[in-house]
C-alpha positions in Angstrom: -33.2 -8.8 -30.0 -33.7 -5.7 -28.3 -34.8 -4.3 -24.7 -36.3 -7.5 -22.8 -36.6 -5.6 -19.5 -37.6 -2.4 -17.9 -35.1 -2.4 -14.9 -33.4 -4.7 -12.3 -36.8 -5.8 -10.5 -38.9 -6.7 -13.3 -36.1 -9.0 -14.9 -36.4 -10.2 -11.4 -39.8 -10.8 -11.2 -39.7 -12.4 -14.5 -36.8 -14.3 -13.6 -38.9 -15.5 -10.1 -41.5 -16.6 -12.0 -39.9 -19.3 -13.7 -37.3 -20.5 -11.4 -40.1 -21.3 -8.6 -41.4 -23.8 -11.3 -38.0 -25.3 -11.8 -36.9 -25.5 -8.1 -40.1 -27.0 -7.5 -39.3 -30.1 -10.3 -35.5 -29.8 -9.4 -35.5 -29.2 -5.5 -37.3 -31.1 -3.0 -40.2 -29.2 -1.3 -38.0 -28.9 2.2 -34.8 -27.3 0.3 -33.2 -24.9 2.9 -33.2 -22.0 0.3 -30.7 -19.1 0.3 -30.3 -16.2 -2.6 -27.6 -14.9 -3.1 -27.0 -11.5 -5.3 -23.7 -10.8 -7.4 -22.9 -7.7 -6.1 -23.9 -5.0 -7.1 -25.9 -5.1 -10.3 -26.7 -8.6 -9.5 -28.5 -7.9 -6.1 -31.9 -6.2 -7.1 -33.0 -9.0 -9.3 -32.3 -11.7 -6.5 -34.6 -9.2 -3.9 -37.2 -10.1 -6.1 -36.5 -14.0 -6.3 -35.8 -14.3 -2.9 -39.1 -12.8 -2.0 -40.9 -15.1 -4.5 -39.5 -18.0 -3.2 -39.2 -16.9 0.7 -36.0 -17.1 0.9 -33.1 -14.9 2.5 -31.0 -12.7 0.5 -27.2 -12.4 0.9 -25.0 -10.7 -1.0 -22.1 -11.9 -3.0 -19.6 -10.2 -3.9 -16.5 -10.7 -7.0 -14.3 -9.1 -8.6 -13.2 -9.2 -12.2 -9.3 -9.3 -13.0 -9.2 -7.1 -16.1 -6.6 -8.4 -18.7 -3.3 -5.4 -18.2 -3.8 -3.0 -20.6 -7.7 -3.8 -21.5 -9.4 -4.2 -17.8 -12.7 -4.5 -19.3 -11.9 -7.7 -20.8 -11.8 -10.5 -18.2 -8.9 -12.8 -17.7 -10.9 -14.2 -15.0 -12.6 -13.5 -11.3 -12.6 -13.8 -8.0 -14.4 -14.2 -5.0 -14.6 -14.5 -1.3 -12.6 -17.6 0.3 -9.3 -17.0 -1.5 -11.4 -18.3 -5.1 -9.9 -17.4 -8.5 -10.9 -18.4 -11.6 -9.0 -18.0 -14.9 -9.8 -17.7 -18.7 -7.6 -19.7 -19.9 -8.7 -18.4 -23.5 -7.5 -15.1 -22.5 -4.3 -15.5 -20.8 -2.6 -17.8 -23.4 -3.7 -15.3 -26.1 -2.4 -12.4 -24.6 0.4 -13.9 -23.2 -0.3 -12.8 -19.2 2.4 -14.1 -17.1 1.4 -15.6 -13.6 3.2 -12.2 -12.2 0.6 -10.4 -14.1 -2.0 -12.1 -13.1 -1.0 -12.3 -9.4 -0.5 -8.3 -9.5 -3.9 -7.8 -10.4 -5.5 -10.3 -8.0 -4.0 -8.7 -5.4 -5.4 -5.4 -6.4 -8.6 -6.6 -6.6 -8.4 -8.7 -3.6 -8.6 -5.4 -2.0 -11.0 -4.1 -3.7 -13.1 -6.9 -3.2 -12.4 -6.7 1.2 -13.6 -3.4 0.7 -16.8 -3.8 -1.3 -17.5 -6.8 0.8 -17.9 -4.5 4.3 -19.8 -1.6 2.3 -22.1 -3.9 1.2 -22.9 -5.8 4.3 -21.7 -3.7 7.4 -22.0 -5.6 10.6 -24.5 -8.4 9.3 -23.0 -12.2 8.9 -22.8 -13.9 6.0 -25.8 -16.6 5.7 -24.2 -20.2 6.7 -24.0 -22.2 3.3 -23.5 -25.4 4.7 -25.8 -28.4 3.1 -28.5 -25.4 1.6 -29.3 -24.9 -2.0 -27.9 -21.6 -3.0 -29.3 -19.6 -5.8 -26.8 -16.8 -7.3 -28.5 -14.5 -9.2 -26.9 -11.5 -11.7 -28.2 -9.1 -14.4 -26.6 -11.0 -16.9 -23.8 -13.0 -18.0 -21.1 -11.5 -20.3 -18.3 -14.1 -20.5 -19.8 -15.9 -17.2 -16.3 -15.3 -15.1 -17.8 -13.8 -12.2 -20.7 -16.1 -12.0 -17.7 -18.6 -12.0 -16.1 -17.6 -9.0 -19.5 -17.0 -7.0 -20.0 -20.8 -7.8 -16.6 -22.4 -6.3 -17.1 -19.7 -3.5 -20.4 -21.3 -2.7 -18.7 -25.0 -2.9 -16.1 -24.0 -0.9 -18.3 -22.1 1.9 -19.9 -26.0 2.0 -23.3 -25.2 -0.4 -25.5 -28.9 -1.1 -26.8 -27.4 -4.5 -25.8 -24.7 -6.6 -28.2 -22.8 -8.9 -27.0 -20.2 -11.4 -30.3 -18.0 -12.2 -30.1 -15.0 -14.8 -32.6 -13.0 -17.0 -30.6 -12.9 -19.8 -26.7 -13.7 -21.1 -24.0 -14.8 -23.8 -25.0 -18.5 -25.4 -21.8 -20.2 -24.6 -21.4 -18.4 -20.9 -24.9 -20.0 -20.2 -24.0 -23.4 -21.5 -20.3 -23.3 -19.9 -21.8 -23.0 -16.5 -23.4 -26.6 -16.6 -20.1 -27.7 -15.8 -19.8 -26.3 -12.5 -23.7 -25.9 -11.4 -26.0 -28.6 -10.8 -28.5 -26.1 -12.0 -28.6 -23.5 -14.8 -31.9 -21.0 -15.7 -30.9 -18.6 -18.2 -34.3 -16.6 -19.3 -33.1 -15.0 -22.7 -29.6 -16.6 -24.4 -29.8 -14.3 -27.6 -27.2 -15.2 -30.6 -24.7 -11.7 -30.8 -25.1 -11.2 -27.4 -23.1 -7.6 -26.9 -23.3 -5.9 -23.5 -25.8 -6.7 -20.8 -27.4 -3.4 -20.8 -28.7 -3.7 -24.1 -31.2 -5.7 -22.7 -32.9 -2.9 -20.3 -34.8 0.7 -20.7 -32.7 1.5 -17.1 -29.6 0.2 -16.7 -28.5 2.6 -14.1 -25.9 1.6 -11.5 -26.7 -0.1 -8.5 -25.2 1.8 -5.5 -24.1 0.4 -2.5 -27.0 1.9 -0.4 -29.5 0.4 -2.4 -27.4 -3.0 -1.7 -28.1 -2.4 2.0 -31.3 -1.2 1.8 -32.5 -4.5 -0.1 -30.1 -6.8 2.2 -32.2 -5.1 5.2 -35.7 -5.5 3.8 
């Protein structure tokens, strides 16, 4: 399978489409609705279902903890409210100590403060408490960071949790069932590769564009 989408906002017009079908079967008609964009690649395709489904758009924002020595693969995630999420896959076949682990957390702990106030400035964080919450991403890879954004949402008190992407790995999609009460995945291609396969423009999302769509 080859490019699926033009860019960000027609995946997430797509992805719109369909989910306002399946809320409306899944969800009762007086759901207190809130979207919610992995930051950053994550948030243009949620502008697009949150206006579909007139809801508001928040931002949320996790970090992946790199394995040492191969940070592009994940060992796990982890997300506002002191959340962290392991591969256990990962860790025991690379051997990572909980020192190691703990090392990069921290690290990215920072990171994440940091990305947290560029992204949102002075505005609040939606309230969570009892609403549906629909976290949206580009894609899902091995599914960690979507992880984390779903025990953040638990712990910040979310009634429902639905896990809406255009496109991602097979077993990612199916391994979020466990922690969801609802999973759309548009496209789970066999030999999934890299998300960006599955766009003509892929281009990073900057933080400006975050706050320009947060402030629409």
């Amino acid at each position: 399978m080859s490019v699926l989408f033009k860019d960000r906002s027609s995946a997430g017009r797509e992805l719109a489409a369909r989910l306002a079908d399946v809320l409306s079967d899944a969800a009762p008609p007086e759901a207190d609705l809130v979207v919610l964009g992995l930051a950053r690649g994550g948030v243009p395709v949620a502008a697009e279902v949150a206006v579909a489904l007139g809801a508001p758009l928040d931002v949320a924002v996790v970090r992946k903890l790199g394995a040492p020595g191969q940070p592009e693969l994940a060992m796990g995630a982890i997300a506002s409210g002191r959340v962290r999420v392991l591969n256990g896959a990962v860790v025991r076949r690379f051997r990572i100590s909980p020192a190691e682990i703990e090392a990069v957390a921290v690290r990215e702990g920072r990171e994440l403060t940091r990305r947290e106030r560029e992204c949102r400035g002075d505005r609040p964080a939606q309230d969570l408490t009892g609403r549906t919450v629909v976290l949206v991403d580009d894609g899902l890879a091995t599914g960690m960071s979507m992880r984390a954004a779903v025990e953040a949402a638990r712990a910040s008190g979310a009634g429902r949790v639905v896990v809406a992407v255009p496109v991602g790995a097979p077993d990612s999609c199916r391994a979020l069932d466990e922690v969801a009460d609802l999973v759309l995945c548009l496209h789970a291609p066999d030999g999934f590769g890299a998300v960006s396969r599955y766009y003509a423009d892929f281009k990073q999302t900057t933080t400006g564009q975050v706050r320009r769509l947060l402030d629409r």
